[in-house]
N, C-alpha and C positions, 0 to 999 in steps of 0.2 A: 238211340236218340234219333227223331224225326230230324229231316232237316227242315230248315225256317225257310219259307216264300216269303217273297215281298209282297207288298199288296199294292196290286195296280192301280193307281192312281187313275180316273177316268179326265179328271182338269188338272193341271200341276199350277194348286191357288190353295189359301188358307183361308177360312172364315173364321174369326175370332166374334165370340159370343159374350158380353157384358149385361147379365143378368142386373139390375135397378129398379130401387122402390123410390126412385129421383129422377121421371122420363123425361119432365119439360128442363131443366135444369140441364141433363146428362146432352139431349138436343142443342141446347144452346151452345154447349161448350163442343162439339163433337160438328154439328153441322153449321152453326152458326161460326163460330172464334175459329175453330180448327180450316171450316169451308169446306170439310170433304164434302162429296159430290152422292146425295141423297139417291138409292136406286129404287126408293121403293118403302111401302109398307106392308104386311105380311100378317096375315092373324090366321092363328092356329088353336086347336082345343086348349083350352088354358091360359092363353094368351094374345101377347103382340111381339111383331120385330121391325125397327127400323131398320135400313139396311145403307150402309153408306161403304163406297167405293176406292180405295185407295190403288191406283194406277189399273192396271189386267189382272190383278194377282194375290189380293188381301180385299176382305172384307171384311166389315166390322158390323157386326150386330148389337143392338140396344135392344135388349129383351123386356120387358116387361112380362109380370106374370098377375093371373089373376086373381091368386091366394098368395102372400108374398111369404118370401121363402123363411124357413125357419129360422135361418142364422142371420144374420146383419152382414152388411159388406163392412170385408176386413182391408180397412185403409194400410196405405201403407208399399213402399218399394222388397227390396229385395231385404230390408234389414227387419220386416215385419214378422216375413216369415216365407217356407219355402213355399216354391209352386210359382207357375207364372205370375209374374208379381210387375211386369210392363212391358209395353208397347214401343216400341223404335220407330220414328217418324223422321225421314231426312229431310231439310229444311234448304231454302239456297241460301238463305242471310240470317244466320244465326242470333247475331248482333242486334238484327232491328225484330226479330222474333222473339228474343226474351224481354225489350221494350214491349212491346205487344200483350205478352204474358200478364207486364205489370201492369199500361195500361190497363188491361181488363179487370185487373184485379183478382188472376187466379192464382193459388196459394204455389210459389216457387221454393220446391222441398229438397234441392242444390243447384247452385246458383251457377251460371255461366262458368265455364271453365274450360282454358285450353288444352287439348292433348299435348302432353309433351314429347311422344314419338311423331306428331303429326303438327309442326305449327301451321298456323293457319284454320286448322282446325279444331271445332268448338264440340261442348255436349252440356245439359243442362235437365235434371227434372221438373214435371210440371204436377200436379194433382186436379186429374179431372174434380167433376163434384162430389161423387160419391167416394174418393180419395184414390184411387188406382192413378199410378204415377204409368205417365207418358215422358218418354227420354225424346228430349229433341235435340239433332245432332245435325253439322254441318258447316261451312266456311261461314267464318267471322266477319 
């Protein structure tokens, strides 16, 4: 048996890629509602990617393609099915952040709720537009 290398990480950062046939929509909710911090637009053979910033260390890509892809996006958190199935966003005011949610009217798929090992502390899903749930977590 060979032994396993790690593999060197050249940045210690994650890009997360959200392939959509919902770009003005997916924008709205993501750089508009959400506010992250737009770094960029990006076109490649086949495509486009919006590129938005979250702290030094996450990225989030909004892909667009320009033959849409065979399967439809599979809405839906972790009770849909396996595989990454959401995103973790820490919030500082929880409370006035799922106002917000309502406000906008985007569809809340579990609703505010406190940790019980952690009072004080809150979590809630949210369902961008193409349905991929966004967990928002943080003091109440």
């Amino acid at each position: 048996i060979l032994a396993a290398m790690a593999v060197e990480l050249l940045v210690p950062s994650i890009e997360v890629g959200l392939v959509t046939t919902n770009p003005e929509a997916m924008t709205e909710f993501y750089e508009g509602f959400l506010g992250l911090p737009h770094q960029g637009d990006l076109d490649f053979p086949g495509g486009t990617m919006k590129r938005y910033a979250i702290g030094n260390s996450v990225v989030i890509k909004l892909v667009t393609l320009d033959e849409a892809p065979s399967e439809p996006v599979a809405p839906g958190g972790g009770p849909a099915r396996a595989g990454i199935r959401y995103l973790t966003l820490v919030v500082r005011d929880l409370t006035a952040t799922a106002r917000q949610v309502a406000d906008a009217g985007y569809q809340v798929v579990q609703p505010l709720a406190e940790f019980a090992p952690a009072p004080g502390m809150g979590w809630m899903f949210v369902a961008d537009p193409d349905g991929n749930w966004v967990e928002l977590v943080g003091p109440l």
